[in-house]
C-alpha positions as CSV (number, residue, x, y, z in Angstrom):
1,X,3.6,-17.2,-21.7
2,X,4.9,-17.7,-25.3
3,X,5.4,-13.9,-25.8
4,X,8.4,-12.3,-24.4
5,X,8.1,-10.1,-21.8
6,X,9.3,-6.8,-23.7
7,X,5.8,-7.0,-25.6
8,X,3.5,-6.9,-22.8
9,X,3.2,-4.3,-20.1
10,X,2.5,-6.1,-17.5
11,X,1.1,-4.6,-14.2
12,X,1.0,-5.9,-9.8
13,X,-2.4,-5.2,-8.4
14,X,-2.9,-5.5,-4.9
15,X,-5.5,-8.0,-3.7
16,X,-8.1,-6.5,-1.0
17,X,-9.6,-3.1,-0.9
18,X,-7.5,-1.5,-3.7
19,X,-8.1,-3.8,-6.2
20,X,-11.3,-3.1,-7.6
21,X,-10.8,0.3,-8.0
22,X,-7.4,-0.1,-9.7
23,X,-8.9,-2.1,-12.2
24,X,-11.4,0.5,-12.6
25,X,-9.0,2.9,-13.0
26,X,-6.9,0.9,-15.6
27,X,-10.0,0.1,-17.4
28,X,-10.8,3.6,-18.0
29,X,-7.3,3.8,-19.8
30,X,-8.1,0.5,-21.6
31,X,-6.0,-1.6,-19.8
32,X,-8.2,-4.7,-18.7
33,X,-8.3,-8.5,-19.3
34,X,-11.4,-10.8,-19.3
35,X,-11.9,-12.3,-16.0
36,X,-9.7,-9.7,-14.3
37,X,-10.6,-10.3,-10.7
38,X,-8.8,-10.8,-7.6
39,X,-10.4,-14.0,-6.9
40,X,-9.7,-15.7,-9.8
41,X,-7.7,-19.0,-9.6
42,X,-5.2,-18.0,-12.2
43,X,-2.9,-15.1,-10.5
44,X,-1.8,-14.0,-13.7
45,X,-4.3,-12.9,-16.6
46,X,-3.5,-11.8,-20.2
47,X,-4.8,-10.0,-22.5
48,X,-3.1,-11.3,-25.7
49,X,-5.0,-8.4,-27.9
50,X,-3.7,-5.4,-25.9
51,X,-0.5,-7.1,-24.8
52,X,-1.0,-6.4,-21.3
53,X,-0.2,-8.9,-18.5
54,X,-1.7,-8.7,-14.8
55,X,-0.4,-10.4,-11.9
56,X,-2.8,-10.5,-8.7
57,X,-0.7,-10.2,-5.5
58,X,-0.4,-10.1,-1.8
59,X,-0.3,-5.8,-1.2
60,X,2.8,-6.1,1.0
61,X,4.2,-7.9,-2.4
62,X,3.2,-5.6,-5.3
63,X,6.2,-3.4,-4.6
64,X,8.6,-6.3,-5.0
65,X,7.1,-7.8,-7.8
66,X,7.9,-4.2,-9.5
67,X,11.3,-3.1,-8.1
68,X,13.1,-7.0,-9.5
69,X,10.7,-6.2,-12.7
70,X,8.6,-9.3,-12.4
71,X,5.8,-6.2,-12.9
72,X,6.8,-3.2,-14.9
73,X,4.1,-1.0,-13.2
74,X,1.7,-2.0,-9.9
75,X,-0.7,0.3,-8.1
76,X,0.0,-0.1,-4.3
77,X,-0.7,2.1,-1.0
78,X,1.6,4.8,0.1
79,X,1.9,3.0,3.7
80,X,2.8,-0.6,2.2
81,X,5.2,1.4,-0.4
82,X,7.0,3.6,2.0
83,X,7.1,0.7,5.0
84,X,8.7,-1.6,1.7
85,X,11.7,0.6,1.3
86,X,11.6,-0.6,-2.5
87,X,13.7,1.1,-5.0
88,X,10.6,2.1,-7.6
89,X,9.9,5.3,-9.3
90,X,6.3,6.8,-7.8
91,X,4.4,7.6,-10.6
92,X,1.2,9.5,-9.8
93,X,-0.7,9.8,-6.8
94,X,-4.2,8.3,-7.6
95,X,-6.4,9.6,-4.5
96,X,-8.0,6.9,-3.8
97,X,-7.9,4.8,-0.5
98,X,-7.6,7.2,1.5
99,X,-6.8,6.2,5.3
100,X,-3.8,7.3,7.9
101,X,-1.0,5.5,9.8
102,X,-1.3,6.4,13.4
103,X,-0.2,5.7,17.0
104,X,-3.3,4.3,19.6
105,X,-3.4,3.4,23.0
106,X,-5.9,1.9,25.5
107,X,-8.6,5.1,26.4
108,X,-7.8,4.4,29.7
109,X,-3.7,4.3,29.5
110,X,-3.4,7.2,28.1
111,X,-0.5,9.9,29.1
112,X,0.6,13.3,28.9
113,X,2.5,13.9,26.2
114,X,4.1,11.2,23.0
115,X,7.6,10.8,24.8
116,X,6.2,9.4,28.2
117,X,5.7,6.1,26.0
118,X,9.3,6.1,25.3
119,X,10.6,2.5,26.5
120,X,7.2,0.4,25.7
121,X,6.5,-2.1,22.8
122,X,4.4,-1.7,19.8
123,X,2.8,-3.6,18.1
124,X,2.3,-2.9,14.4
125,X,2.5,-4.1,10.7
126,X,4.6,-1.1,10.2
127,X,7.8,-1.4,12.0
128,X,10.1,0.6,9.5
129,X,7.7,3.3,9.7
130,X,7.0,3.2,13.4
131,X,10.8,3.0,14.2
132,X,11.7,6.4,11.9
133,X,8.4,8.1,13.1
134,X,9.8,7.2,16.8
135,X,13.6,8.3,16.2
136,X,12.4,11.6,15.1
137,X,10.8,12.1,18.4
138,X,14.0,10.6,19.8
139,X,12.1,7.9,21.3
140,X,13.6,4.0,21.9
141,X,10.8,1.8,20.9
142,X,10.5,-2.7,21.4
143,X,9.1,-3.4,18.4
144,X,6.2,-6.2,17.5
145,X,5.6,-7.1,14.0
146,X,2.0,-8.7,13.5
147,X,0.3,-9.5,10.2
148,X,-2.9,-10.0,11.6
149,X,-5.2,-7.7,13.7
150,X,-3.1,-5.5,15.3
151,X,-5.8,-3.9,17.8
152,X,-5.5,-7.3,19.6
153,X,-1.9,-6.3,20.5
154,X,-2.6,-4.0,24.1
155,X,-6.0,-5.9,24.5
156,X,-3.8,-9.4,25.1
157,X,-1.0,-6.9,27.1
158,X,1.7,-8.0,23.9
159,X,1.9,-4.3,24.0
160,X,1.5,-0.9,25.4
161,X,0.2,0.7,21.5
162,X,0.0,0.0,18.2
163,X,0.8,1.9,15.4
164,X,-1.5,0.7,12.4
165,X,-4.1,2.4,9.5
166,X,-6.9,4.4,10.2
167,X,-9.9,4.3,7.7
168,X,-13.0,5.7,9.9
169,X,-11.7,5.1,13.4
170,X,-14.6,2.6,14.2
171,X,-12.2,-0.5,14.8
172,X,-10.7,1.9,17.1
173,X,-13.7,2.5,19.4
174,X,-14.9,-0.5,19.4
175,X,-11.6,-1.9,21.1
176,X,-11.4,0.8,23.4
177,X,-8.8,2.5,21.8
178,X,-8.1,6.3,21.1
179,X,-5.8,8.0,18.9
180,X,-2.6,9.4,19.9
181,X,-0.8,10.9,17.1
182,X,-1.1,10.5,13.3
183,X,1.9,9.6,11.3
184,X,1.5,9.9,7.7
185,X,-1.7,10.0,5.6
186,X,-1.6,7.6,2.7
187,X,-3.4,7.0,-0.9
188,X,-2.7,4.2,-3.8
189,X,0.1,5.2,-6.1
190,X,1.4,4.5,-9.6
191,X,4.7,2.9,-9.1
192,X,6.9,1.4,-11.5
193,X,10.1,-0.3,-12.2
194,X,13.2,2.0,-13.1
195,X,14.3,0.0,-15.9
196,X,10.5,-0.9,-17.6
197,X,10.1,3.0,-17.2
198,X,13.2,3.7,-19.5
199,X,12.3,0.7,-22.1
200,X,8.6,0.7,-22.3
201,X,8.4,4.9,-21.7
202,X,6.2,5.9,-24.0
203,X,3.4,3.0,-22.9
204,X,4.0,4.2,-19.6
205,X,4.1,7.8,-20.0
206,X,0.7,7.7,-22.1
207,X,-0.8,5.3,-19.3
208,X,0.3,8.1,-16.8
209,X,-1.6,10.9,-19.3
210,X,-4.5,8.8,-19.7
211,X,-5.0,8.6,-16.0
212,X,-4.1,12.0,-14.9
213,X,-7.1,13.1,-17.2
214,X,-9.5,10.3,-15.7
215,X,-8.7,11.5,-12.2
216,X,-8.9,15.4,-13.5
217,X,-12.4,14.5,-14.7
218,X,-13.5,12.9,-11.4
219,X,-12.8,15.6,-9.1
């Protein structure tokens, strides 16, 4: 990387299901790179031309990368974002991947009302989220932190629920699990580092314009 960082805007795009609409998305605002895709070998991709950098990361990292300004900007869930706690400015929200953080239970455990699981464990990738969604109920939760499939977590009696994204509900069903409150709904957002958005704000702000028109024209 022989050009400083202060020419290129560079940009964290989550590996998985947000990444090829991101790119879409930047692409649309002519922001792309030969051989963008979230397989390729080489995590970060130039485009010398344009001067804009992408680095391919792990979701849960994509808000890191931009709050110590390894990234200026980075396109990343709401859920991942918010569960984070990163200090980052949110952008725009982009509407896409759309899905919902919820609370399930085994069909046949269910109970009367939310509080008579107070005292049980949870398993979840979510724990900051589940623990303030919780308090505000004034419930004392044990907390389980997987990474993997979280559904396997009452199945294997680890614990009583989970608390984990919702896209169609059909992972659900087929584990024999039912809903039993939602949390927060979630889309990808623009995010970006506090002090790229002060030094690089007029790339920035005209990215933000050219994508608030692309979304305009798509609804």
């Amino acid at each position: 990387m022989e050009a400083t960082s202060s020419e290129y805007l560079t940009i964290a795009l989550p590996k998985g299901k947000l990444f090829s609409l991101s790119a879409e998305l930047l692409a649309k605002a002519h922001l792309s790179a030969d051989n963008l895709s979230e397989d390729s070998r080489k995590l970060v991709i130039e485009n010398e031309r344009d001067k804009v950098r992408f680095i391919i990361s792990k979701t849960v990292d994509v808000p890191t990368y931009v709050e110590y300004g390894a990234a200026d900007i980075g396109i990343i869930g709401k859920d991942v974002l918010t569960e984070s706690g990163r200090d980052v400015y949110e952008l725009l929200d982009l509407g896409f991947g759309k899905c919902h953080l919820m609370m399930a239970v085994p069909s046949d455990k269910r109970r009367g009302r939310l509080t008579d699981y107070a005292h049980t464990r949870v398993a979840t990738k979510f724990p900051r989220i589940a623990e303030q969604f919780f308090a505000r109920h004034g419930m004392q939760m044990e907390y389980v932190k997987l990474n993997g499939s979280i559904e396997l977590g009452p199945i294997v009696g680890l614990s009583e629920s989970i608390v984990d994204i919702v896209e169609t509900g059909r992972t659900l069903k087929e584990n024999n699990l039912t809903e039993i409150v939602s949390i927060m709904d979630a889309t990808a957002r623009l995010i970006a580092n506090r002090v790229s958005f002060r030094l690089k704000f007029a790339r920035i702000h005209r990215l933000m314009e050219d994508i608030e028109e692309i979304l305009k024209k798509n609804h």
